[in-house]
Rosetta silent file (secondary structure, phi, psi, omega in degrees, C-alpha in Angstrom):
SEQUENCE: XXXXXXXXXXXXXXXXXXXXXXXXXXXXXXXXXXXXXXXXXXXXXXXXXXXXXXXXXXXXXXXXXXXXXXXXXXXXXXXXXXXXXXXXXXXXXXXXXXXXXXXXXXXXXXXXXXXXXXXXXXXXXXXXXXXXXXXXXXXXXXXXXXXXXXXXXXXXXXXXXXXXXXXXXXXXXXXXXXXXXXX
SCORE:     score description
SCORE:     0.000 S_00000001
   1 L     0.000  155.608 -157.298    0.000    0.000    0.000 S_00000001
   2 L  -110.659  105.531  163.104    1.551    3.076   -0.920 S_00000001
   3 L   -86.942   32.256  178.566    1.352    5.785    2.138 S_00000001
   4 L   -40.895  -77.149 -167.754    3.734    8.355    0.961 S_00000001
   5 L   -97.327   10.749 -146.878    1.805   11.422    0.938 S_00000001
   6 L   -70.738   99.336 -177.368   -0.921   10.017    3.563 S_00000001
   7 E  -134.719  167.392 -179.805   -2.929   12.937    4.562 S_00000001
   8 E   -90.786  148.228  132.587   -6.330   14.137    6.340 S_00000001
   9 E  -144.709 -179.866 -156.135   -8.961   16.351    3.705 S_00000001
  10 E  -149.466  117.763 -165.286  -11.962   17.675    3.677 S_00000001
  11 E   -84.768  156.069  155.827  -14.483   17.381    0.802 S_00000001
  12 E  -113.684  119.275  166.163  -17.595   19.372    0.586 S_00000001
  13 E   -79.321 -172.701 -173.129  -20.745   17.952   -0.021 S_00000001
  14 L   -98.607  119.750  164.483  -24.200   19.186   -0.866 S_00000001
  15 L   -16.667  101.634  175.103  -25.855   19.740    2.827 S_00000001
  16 L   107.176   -4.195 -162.445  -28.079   16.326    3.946 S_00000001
  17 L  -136.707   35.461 -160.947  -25.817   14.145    1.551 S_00000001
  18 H  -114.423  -14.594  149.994  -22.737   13.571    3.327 S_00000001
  19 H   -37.755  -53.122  172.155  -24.271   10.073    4.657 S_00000001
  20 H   -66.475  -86.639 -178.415  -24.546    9.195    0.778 S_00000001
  21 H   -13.428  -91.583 -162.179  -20.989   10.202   -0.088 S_00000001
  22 H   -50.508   -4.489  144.922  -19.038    8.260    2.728 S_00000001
  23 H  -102.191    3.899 -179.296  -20.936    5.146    1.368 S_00000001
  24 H   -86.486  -50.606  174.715  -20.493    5.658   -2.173 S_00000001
  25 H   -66.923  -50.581  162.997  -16.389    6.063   -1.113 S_00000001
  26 H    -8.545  -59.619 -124.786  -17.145    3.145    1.266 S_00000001
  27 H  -115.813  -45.149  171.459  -17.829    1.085   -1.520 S_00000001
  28 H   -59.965  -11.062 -172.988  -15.139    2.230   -3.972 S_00000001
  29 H   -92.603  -44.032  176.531  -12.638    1.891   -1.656 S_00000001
  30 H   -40.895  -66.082 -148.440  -13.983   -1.764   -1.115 S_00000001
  31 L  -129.682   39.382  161.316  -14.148   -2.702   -4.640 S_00000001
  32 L  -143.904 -153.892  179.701  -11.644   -0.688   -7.218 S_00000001
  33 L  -101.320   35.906 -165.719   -8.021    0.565   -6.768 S_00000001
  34 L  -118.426   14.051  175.800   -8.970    3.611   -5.224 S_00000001
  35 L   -87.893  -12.587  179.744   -8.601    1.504   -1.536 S_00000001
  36 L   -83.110  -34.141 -171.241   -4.869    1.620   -2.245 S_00000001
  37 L  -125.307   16.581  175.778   -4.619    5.835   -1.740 S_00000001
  38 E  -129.661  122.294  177.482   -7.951    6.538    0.335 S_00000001
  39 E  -115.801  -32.984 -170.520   -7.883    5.060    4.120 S_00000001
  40 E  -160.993  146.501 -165.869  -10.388    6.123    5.953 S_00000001
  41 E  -135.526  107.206 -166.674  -14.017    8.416    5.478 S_00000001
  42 E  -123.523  157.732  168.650  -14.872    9.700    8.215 S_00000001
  43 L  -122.424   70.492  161.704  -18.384   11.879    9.467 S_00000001
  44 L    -9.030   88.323 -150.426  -17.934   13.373   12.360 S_00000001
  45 E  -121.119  142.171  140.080  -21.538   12.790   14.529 S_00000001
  46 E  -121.420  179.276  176.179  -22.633   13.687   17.920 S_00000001
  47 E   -92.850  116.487 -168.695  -25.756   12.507   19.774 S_00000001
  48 E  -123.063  124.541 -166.011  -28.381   14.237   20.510 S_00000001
  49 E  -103.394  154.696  144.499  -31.531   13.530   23.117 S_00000001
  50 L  -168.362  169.697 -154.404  -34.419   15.028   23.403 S_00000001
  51 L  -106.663  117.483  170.899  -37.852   14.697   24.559 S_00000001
  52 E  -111.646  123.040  174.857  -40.862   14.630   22.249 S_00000001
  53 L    46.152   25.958  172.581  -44.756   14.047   23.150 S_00000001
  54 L    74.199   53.324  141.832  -42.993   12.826   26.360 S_00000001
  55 E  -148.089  146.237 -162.043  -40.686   10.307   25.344 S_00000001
  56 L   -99.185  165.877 -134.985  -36.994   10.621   24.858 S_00000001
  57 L  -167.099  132.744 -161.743  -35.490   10.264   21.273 S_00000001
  58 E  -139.234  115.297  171.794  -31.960    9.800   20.583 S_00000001
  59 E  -126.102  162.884 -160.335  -30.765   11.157   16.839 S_00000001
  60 E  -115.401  135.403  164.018  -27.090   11.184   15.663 S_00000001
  61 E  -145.531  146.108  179.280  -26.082   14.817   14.160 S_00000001
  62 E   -63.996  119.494  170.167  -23.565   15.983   12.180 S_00000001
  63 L   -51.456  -16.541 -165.139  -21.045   18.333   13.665 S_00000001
  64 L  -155.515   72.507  172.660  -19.829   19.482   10.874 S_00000001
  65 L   -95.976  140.570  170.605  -22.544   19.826    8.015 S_00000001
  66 L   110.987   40.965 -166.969  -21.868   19.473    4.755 S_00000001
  67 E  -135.503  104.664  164.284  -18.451   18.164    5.536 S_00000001
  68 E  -124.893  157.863 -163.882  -16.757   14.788    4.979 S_00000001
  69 E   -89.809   96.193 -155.515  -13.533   13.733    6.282 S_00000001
  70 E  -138.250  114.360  170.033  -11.356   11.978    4.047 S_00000001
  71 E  -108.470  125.794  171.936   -7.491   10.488    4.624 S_00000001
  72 E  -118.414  163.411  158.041   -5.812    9.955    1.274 S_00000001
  73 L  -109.095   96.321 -156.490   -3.071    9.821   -0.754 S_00000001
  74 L   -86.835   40.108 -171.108   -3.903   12.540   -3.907 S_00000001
  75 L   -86.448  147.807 -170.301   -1.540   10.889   -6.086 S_00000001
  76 L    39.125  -90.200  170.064   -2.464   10.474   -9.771 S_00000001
  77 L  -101.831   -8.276  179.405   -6.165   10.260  -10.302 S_00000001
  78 H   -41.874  -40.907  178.376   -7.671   10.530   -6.713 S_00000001
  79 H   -62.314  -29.373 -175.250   -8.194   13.817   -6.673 S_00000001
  80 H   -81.103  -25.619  140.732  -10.130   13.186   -9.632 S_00000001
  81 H   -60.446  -60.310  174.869  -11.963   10.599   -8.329 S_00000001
  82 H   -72.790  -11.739  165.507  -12.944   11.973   -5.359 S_00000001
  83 L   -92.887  -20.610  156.028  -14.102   15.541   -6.585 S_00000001
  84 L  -100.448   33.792  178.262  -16.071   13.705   -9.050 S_00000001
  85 L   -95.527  150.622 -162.445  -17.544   11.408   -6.715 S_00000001
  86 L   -82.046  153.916 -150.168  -21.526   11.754   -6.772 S_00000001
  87 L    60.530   23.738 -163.386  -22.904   14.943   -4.288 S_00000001
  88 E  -118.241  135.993 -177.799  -19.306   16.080   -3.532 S_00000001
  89 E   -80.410  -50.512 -161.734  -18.881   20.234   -4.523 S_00000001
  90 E   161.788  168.533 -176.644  -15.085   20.310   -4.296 S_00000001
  91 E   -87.599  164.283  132.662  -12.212   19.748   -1.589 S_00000001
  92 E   -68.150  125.727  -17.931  -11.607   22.859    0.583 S_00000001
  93 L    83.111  129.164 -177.326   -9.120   24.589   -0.742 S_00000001
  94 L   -80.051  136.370 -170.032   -7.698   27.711   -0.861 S_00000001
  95 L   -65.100   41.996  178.309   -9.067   30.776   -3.309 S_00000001
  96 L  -106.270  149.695 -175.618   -6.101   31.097   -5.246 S_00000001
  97 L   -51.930  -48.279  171.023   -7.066   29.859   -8.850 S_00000001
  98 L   -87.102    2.560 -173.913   -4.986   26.818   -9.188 S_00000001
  99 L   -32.341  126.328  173.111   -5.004   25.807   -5.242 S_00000001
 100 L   -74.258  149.834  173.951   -4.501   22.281   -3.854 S_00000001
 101 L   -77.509  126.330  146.425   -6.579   21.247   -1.394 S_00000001
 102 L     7.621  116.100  146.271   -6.076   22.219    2.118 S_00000001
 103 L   -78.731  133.506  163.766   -4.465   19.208    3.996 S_00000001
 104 E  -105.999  143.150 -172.529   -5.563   19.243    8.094 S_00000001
 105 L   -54.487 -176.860  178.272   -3.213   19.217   10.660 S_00000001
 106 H   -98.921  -16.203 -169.027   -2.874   15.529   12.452 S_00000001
 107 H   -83.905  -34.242  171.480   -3.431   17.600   16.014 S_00000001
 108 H   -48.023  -59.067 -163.641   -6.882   19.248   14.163 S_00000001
 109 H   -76.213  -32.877  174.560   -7.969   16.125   13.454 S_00000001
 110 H   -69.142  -26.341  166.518   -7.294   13.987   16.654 S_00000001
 111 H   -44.819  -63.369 -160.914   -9.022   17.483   18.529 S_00000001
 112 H   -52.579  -50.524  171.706  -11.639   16.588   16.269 S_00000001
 113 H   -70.921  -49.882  175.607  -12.280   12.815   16.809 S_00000001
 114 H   -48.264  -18.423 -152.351  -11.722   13.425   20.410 S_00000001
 115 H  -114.533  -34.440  162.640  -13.987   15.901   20.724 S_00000001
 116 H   -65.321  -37.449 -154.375  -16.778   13.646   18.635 S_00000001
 117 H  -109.642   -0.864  161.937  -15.779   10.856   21.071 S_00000001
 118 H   -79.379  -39.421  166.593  -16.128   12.698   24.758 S_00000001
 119 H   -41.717  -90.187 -142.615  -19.731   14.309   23.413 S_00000001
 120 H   -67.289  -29.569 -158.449  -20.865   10.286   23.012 S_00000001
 121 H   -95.410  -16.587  169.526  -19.055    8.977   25.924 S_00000001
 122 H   -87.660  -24.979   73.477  -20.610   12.000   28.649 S_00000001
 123 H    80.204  -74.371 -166.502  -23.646   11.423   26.193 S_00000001
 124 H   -81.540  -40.535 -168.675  -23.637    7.962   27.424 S_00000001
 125 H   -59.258  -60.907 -164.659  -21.559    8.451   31.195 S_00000001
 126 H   -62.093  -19.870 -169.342  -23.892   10.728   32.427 S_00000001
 127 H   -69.518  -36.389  171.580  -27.136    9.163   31.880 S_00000001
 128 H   -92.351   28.822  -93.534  -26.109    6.970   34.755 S_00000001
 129 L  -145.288  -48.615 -151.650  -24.355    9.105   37.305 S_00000001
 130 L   -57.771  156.173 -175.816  -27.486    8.712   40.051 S_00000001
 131 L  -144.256  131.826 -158.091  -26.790    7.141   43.402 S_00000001
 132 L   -76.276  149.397 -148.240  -29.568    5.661   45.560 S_00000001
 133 L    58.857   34.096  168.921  -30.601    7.883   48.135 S_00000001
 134 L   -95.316  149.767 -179.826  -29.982   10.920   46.424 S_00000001
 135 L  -116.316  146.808 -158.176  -32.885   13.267   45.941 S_00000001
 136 E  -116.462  167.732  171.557  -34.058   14.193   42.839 S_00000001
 137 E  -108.131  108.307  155.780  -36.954   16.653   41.373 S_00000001
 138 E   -79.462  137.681 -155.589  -39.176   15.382   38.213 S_00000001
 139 L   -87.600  -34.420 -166.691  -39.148   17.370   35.604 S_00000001
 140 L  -128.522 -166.202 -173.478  -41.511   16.229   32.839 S_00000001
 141 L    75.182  168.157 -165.888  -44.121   13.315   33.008 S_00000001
 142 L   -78.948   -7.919  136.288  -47.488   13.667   34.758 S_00000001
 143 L   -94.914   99.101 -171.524  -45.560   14.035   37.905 S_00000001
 144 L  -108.163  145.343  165.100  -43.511   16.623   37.031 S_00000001
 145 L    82.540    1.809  172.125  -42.186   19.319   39.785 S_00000001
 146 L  -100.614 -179.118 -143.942  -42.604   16.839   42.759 S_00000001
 147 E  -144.197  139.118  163.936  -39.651   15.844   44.404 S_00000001
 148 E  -108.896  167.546  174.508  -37.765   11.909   45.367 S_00000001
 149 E  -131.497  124.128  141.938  -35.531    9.824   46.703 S_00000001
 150 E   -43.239   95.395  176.955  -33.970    7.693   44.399 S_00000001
 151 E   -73.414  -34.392 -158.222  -34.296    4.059   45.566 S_00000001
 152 E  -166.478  118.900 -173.704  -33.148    1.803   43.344 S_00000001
 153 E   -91.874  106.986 -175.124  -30.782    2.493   40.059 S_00000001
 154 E  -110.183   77.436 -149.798  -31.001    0.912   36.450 S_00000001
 155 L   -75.681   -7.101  179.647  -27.892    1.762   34.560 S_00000001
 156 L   -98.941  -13.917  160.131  -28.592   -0.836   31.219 S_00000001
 157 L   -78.909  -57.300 -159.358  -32.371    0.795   31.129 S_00000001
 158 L    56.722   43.041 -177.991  -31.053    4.121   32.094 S_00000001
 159 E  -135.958  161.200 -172.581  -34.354    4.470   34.206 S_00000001
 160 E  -128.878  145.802  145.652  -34.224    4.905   38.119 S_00000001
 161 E   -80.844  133.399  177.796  -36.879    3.975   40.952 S_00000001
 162 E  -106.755  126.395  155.181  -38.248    6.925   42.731 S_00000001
 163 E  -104.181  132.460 -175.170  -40.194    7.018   45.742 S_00000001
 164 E  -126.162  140.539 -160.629  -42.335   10.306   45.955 S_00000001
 165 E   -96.504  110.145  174.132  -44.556   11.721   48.975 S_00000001
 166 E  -138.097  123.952 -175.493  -48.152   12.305   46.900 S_00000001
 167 L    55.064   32.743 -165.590  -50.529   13.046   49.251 S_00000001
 168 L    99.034  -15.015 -138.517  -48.372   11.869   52.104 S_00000001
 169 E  -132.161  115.456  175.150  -48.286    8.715   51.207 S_00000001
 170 E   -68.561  126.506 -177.795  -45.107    7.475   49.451 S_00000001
 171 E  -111.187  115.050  176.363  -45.246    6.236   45.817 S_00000001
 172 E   -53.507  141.394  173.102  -42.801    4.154   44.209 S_00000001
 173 E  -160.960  140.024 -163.895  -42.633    4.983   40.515 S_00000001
 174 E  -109.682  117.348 -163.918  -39.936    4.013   37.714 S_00000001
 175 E  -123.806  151.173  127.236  -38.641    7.372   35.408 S_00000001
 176 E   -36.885  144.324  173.234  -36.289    7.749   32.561 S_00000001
 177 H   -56.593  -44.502 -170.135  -32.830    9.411   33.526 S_00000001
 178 H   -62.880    6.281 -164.352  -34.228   12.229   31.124 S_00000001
 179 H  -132.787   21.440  163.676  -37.100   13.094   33.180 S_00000001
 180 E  -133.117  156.614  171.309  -35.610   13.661   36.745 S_00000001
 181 E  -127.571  141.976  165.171  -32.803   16.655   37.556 S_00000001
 182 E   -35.450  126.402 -160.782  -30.657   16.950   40.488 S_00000001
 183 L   -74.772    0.000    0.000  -32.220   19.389   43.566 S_00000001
């Protein structure tokens, strides 16, 4: 494999289509010669919850849209492959007429995957943080705004037992992580 010139760059795609691309290279990379000077296509995602109609909803978004992530080797026809791969606009590049594309530094890019991979891992760390007999306030659901004691902790569910004083009378009840907040 030839790694001579083995650099990070960064193609631009059409907005919404950067999903397509990195499996369209995916697949050329698979199954021509262009797997010999292209290593790795990458799309920078984080995760993002949020709560809809009362249930939480976990979607992946790009960080960087309309941006893909590409380490090559731009030797002979590559460039030429990959700026004529379909939805991709052009590498970034500089505005000089004849400009090569932009190479990224190797410290930009490990910021960058690091920084993609502590968003998923407090993403994920945090959902499970609670410790029983701490007390918590629920926030959404139909009791929302009364206040608990965490009893009993379910970190592969990422739901907690609560017991809550409703009308004096303590009620056990089982929440989502996303639905309680710290007092």
């Amino acid at each position: 494999m030839a790694t001579g010139n083995k650099a990070w760059y960064v193609l631009r795609a059409i907005s919404g289509k950067e999903a397509k691309v990195k499996e369209v290279l995916d697949a050329a990379i698979k199954n021509t010669d262009l797997g010999k000077y292209v290593f790795q296509v990458l799309i920078p995602t984080e995760k993002v919850v949020a709560v809809r109609n009362g249930k939480k909803v976990t979607k992946e978004r790009n960080l960087y849209s309309g941006y893909v992530f590409v380490e090559a080797d731009l030797r002979g026809e590559v460039m030429h492959e990959l700026r004529n791969t379909t939805n991709v606009i052009d590498f970034l590049k500089g505005r000089e007429k004849d400009a090569r594309p932009e190479t990224l530094r190797e410290a930009d890019v490990m910021r960058m995957l690091g920084v993609a991979d502590d968003i998923n891992e407090q993403a994920e760390e945090g959902v499970n943080d609670f410790l029983v007999g701490e007390t918590l306030k629920v926030i959404s659901g139909p009791f929302s705004g009364f206040n608990g004691e965490v009893v009993e902790v379910y970190p592969e569910k990422k739901k907690l037992k609560v017991m809550v004083k409703i009308f004096g009378r303590g009620s056990s009840l089982e929440l989502d992580n996303s639905q309680v907040e710290r007092e």
